[in-house]
DOMAR-184151 format. One line per 10 residues: number of its first residue (from 0); their letters; for each residue x, y, z of C-alpha. Coordinates in Angstrom, 3 decimals. Example, Ala and Ser with C-alpha at 12.3 -4.5 7.8 and 13.67 -1.06 7.14 Angstrom:
2
0 = AS = 12.300,-4.500,7.800 | 13.670,-1.060,7.140
//
This chain:
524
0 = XXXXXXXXXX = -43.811,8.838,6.410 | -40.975,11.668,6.700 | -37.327,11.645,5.827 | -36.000,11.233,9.199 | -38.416,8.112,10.239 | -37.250,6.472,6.616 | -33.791,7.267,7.636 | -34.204,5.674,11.327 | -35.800,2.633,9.469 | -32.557,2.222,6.807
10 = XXXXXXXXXX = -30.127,2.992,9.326 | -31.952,-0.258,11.349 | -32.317,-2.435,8.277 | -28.078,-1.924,7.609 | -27.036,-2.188,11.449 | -29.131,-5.608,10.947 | -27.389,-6.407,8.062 | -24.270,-5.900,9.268 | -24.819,-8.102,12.304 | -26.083,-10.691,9.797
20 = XXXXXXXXXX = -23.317,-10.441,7.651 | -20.828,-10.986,10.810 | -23.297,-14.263,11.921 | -23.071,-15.675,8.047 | -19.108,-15.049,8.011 | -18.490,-16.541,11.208 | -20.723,-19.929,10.460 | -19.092,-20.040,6.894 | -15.692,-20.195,8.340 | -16.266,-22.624,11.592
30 = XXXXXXXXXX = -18.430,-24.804,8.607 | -15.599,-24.894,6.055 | -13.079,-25.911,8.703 | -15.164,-28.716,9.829 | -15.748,-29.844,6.298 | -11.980,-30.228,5.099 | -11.828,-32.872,7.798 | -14.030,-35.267,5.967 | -14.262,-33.768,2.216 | -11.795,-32.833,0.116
40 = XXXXXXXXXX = -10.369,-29.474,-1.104 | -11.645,-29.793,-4.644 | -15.280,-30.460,-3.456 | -15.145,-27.504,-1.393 | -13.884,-25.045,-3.964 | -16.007,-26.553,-6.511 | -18.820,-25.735,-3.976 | -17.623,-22.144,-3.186 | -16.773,-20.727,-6.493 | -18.350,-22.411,-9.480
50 = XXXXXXXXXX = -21.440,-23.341,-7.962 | -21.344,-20.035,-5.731 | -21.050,-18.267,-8.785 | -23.265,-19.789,-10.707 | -26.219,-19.047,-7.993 | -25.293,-15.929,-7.745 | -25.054,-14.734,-11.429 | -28.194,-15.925,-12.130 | -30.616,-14.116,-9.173 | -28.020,-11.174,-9.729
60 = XXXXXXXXXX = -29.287,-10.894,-13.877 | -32.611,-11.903,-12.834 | -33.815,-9.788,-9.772 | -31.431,-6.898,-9.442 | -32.817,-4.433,-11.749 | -36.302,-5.324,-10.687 | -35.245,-4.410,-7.092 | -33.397,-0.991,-8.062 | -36.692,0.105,-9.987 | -39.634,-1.498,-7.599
70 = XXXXXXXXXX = -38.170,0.063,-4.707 | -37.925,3.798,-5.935 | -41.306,5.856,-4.633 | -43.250,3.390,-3.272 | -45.599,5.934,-2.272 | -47.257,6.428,-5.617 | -47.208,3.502,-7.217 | -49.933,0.737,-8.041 | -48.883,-2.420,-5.980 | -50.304,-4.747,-7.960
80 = XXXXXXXXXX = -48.485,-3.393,-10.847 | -45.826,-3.492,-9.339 | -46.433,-7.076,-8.184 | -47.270,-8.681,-11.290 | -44.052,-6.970,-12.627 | -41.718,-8.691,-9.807 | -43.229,-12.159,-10.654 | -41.377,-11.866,-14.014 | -38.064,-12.258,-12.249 | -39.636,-15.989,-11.847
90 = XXXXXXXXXX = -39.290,-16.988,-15.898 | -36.375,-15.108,-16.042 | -34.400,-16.877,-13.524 | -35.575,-19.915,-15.424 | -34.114,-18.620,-18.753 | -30.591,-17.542,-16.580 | -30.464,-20.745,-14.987 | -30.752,-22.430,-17.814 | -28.026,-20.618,-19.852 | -25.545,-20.134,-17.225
100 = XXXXXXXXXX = -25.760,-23.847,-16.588 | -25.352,-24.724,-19.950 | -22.041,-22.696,-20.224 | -20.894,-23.923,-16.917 | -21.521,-27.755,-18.012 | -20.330,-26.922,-21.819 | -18.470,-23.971,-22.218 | -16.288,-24.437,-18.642 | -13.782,-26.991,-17.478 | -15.687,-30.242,-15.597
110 = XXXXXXXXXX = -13.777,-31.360,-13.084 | -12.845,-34.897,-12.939 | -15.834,-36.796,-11.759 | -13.021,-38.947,-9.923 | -12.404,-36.155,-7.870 | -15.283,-34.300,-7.917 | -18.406,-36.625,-8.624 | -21.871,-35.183,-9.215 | -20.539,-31.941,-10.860 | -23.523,-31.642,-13.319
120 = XXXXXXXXXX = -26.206,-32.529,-10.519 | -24.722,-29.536,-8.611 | -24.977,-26.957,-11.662 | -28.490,-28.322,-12.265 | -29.914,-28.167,-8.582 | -27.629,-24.929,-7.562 | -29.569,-23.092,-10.551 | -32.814,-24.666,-9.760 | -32.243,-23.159,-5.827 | -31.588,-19.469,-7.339
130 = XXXXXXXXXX = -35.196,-20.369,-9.617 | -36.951,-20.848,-5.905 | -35.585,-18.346,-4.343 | -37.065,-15.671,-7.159 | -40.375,-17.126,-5.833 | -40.166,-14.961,-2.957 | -39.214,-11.787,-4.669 | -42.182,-10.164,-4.365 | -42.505,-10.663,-0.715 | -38.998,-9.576,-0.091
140 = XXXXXXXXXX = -39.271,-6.142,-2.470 | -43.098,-5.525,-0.092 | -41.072,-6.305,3.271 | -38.305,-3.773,2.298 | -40.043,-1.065,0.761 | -42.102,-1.049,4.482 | -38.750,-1.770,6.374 | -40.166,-4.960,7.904 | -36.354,-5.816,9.785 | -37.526,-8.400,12.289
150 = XXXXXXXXXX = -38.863,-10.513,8.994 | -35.529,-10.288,7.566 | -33.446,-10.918,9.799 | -35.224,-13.944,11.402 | -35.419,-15.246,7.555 | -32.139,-15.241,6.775 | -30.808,-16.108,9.946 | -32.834,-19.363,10.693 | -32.363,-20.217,6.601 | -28.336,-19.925,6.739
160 = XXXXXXXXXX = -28.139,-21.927,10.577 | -30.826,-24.842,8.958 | -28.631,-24.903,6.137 | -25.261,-25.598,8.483 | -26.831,-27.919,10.555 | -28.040,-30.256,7.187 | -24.451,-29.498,5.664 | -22.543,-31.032,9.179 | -25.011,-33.739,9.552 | -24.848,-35.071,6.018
170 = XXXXXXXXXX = -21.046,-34.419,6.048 | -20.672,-36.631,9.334 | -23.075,-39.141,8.174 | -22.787,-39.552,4.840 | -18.925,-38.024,3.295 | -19.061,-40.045,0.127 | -22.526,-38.002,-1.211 | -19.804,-35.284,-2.212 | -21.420,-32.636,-3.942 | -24.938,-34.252,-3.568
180 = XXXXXXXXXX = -24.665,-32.372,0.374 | -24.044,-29.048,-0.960 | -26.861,-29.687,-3.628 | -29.454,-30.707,-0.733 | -28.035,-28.117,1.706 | -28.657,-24.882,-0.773 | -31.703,-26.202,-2.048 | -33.729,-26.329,1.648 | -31.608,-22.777,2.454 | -34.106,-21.100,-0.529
190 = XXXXXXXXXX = -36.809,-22.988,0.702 | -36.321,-22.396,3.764 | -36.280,-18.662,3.012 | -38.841,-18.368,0.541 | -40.936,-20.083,3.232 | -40.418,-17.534,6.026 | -41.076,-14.879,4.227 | -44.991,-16.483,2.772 | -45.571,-17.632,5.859 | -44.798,-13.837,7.933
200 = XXXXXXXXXX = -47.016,-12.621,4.954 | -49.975,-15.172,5.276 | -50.066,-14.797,9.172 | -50.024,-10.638,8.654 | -52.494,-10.474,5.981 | -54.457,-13.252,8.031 | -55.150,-10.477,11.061 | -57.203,-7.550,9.987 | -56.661,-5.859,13.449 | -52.669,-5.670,13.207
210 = XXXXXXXXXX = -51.282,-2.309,12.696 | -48.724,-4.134,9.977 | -51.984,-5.543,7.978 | -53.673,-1.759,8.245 | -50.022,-0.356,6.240 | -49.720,-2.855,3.920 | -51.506,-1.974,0.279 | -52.689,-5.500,0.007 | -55.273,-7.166,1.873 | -55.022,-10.710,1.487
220 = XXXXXXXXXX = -52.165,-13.509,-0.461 | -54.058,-13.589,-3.505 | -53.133,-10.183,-4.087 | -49.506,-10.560,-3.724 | -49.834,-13.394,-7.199 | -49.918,-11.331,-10.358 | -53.704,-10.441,-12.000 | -54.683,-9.557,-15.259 | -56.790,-6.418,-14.729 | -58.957,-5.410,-17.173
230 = XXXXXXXXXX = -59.204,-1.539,-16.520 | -55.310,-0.678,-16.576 | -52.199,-2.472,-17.932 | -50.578,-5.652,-16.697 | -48.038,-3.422,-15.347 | -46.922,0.079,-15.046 | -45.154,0.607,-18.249 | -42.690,3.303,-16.539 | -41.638,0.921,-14.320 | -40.947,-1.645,-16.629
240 = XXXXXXXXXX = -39.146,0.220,-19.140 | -36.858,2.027,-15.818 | -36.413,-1.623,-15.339 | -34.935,-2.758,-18.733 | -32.956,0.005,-18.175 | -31.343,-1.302,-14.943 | -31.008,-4.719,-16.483 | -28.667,-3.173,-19.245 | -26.553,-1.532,-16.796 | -26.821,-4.811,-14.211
250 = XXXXXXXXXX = -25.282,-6.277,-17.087 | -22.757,-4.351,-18.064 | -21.289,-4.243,-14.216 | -21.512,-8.006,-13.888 | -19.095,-7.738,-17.120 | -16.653,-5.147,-16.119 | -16.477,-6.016,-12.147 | -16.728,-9.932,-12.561 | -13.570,-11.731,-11.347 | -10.128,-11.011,-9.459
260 = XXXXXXXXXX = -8.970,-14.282,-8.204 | -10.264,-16.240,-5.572 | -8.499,-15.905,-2.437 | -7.295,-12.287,-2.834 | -10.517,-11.029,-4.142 | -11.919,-13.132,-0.656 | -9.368,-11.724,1.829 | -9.353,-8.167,0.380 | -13.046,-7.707,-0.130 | -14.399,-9.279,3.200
270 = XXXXXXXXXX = -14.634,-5.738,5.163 | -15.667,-4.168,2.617 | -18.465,-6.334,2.161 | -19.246,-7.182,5.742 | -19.579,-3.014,6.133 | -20.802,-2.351,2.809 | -23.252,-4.109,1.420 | -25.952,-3.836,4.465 | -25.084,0.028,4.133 | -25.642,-0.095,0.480
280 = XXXXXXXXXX = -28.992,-2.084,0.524 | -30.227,-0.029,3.125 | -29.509,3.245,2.225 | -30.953,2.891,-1.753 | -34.154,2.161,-0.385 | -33.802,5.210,2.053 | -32.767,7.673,-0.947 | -35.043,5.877,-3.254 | -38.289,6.501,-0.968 | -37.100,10.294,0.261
290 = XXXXXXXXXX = -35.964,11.464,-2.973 | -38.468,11.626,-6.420 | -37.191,10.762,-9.602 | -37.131,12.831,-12.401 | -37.345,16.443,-10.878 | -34.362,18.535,-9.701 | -33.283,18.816,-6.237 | -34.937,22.803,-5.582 | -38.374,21.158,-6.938 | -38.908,18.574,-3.959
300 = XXXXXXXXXX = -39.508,19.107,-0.591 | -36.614,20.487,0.842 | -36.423,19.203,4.319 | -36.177,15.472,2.585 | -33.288,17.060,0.608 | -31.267,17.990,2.935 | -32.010,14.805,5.210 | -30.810,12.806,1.886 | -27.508,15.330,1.704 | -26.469,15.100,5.359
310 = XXXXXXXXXX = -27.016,11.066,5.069 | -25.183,11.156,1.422 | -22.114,13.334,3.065 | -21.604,11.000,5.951 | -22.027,7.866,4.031 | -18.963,9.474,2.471 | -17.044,10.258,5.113 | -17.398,6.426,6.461 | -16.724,5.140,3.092 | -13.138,6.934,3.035
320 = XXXXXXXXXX = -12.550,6.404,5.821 | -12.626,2.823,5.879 | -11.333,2.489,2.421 | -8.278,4.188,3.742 | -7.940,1.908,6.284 | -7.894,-0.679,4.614 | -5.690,0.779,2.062 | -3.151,2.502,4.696 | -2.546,-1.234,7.009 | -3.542,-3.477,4.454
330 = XXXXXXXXXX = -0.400,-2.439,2.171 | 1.658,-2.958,5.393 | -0.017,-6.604,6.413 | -0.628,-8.331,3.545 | 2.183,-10.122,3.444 | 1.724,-11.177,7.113 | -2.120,-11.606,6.301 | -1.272,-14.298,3.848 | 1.400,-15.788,5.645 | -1.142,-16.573,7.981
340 = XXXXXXXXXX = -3.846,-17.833,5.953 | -2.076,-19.801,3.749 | 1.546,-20.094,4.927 | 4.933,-19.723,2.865 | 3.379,-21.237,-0.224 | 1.176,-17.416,-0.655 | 3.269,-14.933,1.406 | 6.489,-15.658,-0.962 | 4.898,-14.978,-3.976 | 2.854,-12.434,-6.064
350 = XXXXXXXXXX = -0.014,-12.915,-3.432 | 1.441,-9.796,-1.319 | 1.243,-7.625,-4.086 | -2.049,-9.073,-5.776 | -3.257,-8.032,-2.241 | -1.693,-4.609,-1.499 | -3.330,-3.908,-5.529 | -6.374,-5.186,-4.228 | -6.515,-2.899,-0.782 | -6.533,0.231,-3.250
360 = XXXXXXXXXX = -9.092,-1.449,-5.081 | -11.806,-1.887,-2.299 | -11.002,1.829,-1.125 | -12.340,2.523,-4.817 | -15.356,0.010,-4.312 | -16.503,1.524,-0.730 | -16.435,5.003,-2.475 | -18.358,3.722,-5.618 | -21.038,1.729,-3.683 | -21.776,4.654,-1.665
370 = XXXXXXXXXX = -22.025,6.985,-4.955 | -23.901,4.976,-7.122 | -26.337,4.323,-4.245 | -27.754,7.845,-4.269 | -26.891,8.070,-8.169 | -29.385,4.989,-8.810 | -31.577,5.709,-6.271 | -32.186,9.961,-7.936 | -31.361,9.093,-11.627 | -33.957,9.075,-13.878
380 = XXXXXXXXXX = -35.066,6.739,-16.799 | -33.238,9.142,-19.454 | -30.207,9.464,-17.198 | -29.817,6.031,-16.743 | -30.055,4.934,-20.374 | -26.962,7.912,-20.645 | -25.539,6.421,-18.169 | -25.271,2.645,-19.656 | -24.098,4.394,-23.000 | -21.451,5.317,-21.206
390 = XXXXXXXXXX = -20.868,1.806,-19.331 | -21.085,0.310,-22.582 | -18.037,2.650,-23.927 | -16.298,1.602,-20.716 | -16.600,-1.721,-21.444 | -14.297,-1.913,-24.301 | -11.553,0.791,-22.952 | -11.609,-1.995,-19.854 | -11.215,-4.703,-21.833 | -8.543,-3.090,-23.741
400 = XXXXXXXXXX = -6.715,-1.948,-20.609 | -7.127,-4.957,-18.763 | -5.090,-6.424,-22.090 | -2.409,-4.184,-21.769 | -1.447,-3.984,-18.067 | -2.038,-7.717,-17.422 | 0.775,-8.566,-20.646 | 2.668,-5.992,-18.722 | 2.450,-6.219,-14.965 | 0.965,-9.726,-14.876
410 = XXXXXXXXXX = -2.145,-10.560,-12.711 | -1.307,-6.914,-11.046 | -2.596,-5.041,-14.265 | -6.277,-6.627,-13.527 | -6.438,-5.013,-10.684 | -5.035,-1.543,-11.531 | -7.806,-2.218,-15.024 | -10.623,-2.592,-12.499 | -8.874,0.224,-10.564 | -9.697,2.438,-13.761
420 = XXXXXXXXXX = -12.415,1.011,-14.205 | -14.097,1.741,-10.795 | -12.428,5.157,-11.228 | -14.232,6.168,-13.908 | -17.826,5.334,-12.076 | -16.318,7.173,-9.211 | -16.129,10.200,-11.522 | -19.328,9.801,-12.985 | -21.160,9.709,-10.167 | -19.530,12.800,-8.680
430 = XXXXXXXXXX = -20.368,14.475,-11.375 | -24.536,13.835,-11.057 | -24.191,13.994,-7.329 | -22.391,17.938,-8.092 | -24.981,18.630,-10.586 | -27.962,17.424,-8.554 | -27.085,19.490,-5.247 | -25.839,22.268,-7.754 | -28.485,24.969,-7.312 | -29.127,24.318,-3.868
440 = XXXXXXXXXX = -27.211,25.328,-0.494 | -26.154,21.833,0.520 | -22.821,20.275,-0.624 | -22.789,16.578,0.029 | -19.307,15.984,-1.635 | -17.885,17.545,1.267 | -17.646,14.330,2.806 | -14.886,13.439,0.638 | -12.473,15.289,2.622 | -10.526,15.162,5.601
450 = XXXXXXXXXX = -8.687,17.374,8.140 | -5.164,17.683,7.622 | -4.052,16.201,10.680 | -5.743,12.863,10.013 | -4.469,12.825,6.906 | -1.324,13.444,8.389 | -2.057,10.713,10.911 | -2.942,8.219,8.323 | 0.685,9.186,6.473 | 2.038,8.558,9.671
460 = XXXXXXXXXX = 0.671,4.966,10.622 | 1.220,4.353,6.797 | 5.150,4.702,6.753 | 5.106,3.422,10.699 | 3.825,-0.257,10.107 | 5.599,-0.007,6.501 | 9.291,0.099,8.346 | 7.848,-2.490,10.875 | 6.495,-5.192,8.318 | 10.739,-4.853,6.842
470 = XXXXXXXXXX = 12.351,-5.321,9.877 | 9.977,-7.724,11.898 | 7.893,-9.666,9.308 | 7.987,-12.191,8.111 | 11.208,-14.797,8.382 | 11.960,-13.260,11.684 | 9.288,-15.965,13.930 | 6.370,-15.305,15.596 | 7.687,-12.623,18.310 | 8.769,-10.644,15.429
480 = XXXXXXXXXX = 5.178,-11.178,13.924 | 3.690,-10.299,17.446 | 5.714,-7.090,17.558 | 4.489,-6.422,13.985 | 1.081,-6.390,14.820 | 1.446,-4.546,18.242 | 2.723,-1.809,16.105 | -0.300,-1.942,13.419 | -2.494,-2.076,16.565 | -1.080,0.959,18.085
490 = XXXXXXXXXX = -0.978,2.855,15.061 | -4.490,2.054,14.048 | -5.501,3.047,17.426 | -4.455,6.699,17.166 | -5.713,6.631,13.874 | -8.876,6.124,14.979 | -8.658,7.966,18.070 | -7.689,11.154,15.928 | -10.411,10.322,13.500 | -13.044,9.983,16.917
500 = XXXXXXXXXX = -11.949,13.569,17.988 | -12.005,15.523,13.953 | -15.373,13.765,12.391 | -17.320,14.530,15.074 | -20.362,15.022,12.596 | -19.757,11.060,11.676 | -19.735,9.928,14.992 | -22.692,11.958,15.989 | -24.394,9.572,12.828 | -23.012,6.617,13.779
510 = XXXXXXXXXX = -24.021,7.009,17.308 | -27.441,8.282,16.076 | -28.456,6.415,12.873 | -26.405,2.858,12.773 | -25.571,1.947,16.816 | -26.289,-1.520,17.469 | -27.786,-0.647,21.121 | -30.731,1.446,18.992 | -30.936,-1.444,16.887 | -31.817,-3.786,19.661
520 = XXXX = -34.430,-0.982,21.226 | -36.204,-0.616,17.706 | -36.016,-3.542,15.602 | -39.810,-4.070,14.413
//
């Protein structure tokens, strides 16, 4: 398969994500408002932080380094190696699930089980739902590392609706169940998902004669469970050990970027991750497949080189760009943002500044998810062990910092520590990403800079909606607000207009790689 059909298969995968992550956003927030009519608060944040957390700590220590490391040159590896490795996420997730919950029912505050009954079932089942899930890892690392879209998003689609419909029913019908709901409702979404995905496998593998069967390097389900062959190892030891080397540095970044309060970290982070993550997904496996670990950039073939550096440069350019976006209108609207959301009791606080701190934040996190995307994806085992030396350093000038500028600037100084923080991964990455490209004629770091006059623009539309928010928002009333955001509107439409008519090499991409009319044409 060459560089440009990988890179038409990513770009589908994140355009898919991205409409997924719109769907899941958009049922989250009609759900939640249809739940605080019959549950209480409490429940609900219970529910969508603990719990959340908890689910999502434990597949994150359990499955991500396995993904980063089973999903780099799937063209020359052993599948059933690879296989058998993938099933260890399953024990794993057993031993994370139960830690985790044991810190979460010992360590953390309960809640009042007046208020919030059932608190220990929920840690118990929400840990047991992130176990099931990890029974379909191996079926979701094959389906990605062959770009199988359709699978995914019909998976997680019909999963996360199932999973709304059970959560309104059982909230109409039976209220007083309380956390019991959520329990039942996230334990049938896993199953639900794990499901689809054996099922799409069974009915592939089931059809000699399909084109999908004829690609895939197993032949029937027995051959996706793990084997103990007698001729070669259990696994591929390479693997496992670039594995225990992403599980070190997995750990480490839960550590460092764990945290920044609830409904700032929410509010600021929800482009970021709606645009993002899909992107970020998408595009590892796409460097991960084009580019080979462990030799230097003039030593591969060079056509897949320069496919990865004209992908890498305008992943760049789109990461800046909305980071600065953000950034730029986010300083000027937070207030209004918050006013909004949560009324006089957030806007009148620290929450405006928590959430201007936060905007430069993400424009840091876009930047670092798109550099440590091709870093992770090129690095190899050696460079990645240096790498998580360094993390580990990190860790205790963060913890230090964080120390310092929260005593002095209050919850602020979190922010500007995982501001440094992020800063420093920025650099690091820039640095490989220099070194890597050094000796040969592209320059992918090029996409870190604009043309003067958007800049300019963007300086503009900065001090623009900055005089606007102190004259018209927000004790003025809601004409004052309208005229507020008229002028953000008009400002972020010559922004982008100006930024249409000086990137034209990322709008040729966009139009090319990630449009959601291609997406509809191709999705297989």
């Amino acid at each position: 398969m060459g560089s440009r059909e990988v890179l038409g298969q990513a770009a589908r995968l994140a355009s898919s994500g991205l409409l997924l992550q719109v769907l899941f956003r958009l049922i989250t927030f009609v759900l939640n408002a249809f739940i605080l009519r019959f549950l209480s608060k409490e429940i609900i944040g219970i529910v969508n932080v603990r719990l959340t957390l908890l689910y999502s700590t434990t597949l994150f220590l359990a499955r991500e380094a396995f993904r980063r490391a089973c999903l780099s040159g799937a063209a020359k590896r052993d599948w059933s190696q690879t296989l058998s490795l993938l099933w260890l996420t399953v024990p794993l997730g057993v031993f994370w699930s139960l830690f985790l919950g044991w810190v979460w029912l010992q360590l953390l505050e309960v809640p009042d089980p007046h208020v919030v009954p059932h608190y220990g079932t929920g840690v118990v089942v929400f840990g047991f739902s992130a176990v099931v899930e990890l029974l379909g890892e191996p079926f979701w690392v094959l389906a990605q590392a062959h770009m199988f879209v359709r699978l995914k998003v019909i998976a997680e689609s019909l999963s996360v609706i199932l999973k709304s419909i059970l959560t309104a029913l059982l909230v109409l019908w039976l209220p007083h169940w309380g956390l019991y709901i959520f329990s039942l409702a996230q334990l049938s979404y896993t199953a639900i998902l794990v499901l689809c995905y054996v099922i799409y496998f069974a009915k592939v593998l089931g059809s000699p004669e399909s084109a999908k069967q004829q690609a895939l390097p197993v032949s029937s389900m027995t051959d996706l469970l793990p084997n103990m062959p007698r001729s070669r190892a259990f696994v591929n030891w390479e693997e496992a050990k670039l594995t225990w080397s992403f599980f070190k540095q997995s750990f480490l970044k839960q550590i460092l970027t764990e945290g920044v309060y609830d409904i700032v970290n929410n509010l600021g982070s929800l482009v970021a991750r709606l645009i993002f993550q899909p992107i970020e997904e998408s595009f590892y496996i796409f460097f991960a497949k084009v580019l080979e670990r462990e030799k230097d950039a003039t030593l591969q073939k060079q056509e897949d080189v320069a496919v990865a550096a004209a992908v890498l440069e305008s992943l760049l350019k789109l990461a800046l760009l909305t980071g600065l976006t953000i950034t730029v209108f986010g300083f000027a609207y937070s207030q209004l943002v918050l006013d909004i959301y949560g009324g006089a009791m957030l806007s009148s606080g620290s929450g405006p500044v928590l959430l201007r701190a936060y905007c430069l934040y993400v424009l840091l996190l876009a930047i670092n998810g798109v550099t440590e995307c091709f870093t992770f994806a090129a690095m190899s085992k050696e460079e990645v062990d240096r790498y998580n030396f360094t993390m580990l350093a990190l860790s205790s000038s963060f913890l230090m910092l964080s120390y310092v500028l929260t005593r002095w600037c209050g919850s602020v100084g979190f922010i500007l520590a995982n501001c440094f923080n992020m800063g420093i991964r920025i650099t690091q990455s820039l640095y490989f990403i220099h070194r890597y490209y050094q000796k040969s004629p592209h320059r992918p770091l090029a996409g870190l800079f604009l043309s003067p006059v958007l800049l300019g623009t963007f300086a503009l539309s900065g001090g623009i909606t900055a005089i606007s928010e102190v004259f018209l928002c927000c004790e003025w009333g809601w004409l004052a607000r309208l005229a507020h955001i008229a002028v953000g509107a008009l400002c972020l439409g010559v922004t982008l207009g100006t930024a249409f008519l000086t990137e034209t090499k990322l709008i040729h991409f966009l139009r090319t790689q990630l449009g959601v009319p291609k997406l509809a044409d191709k999705m297989t």
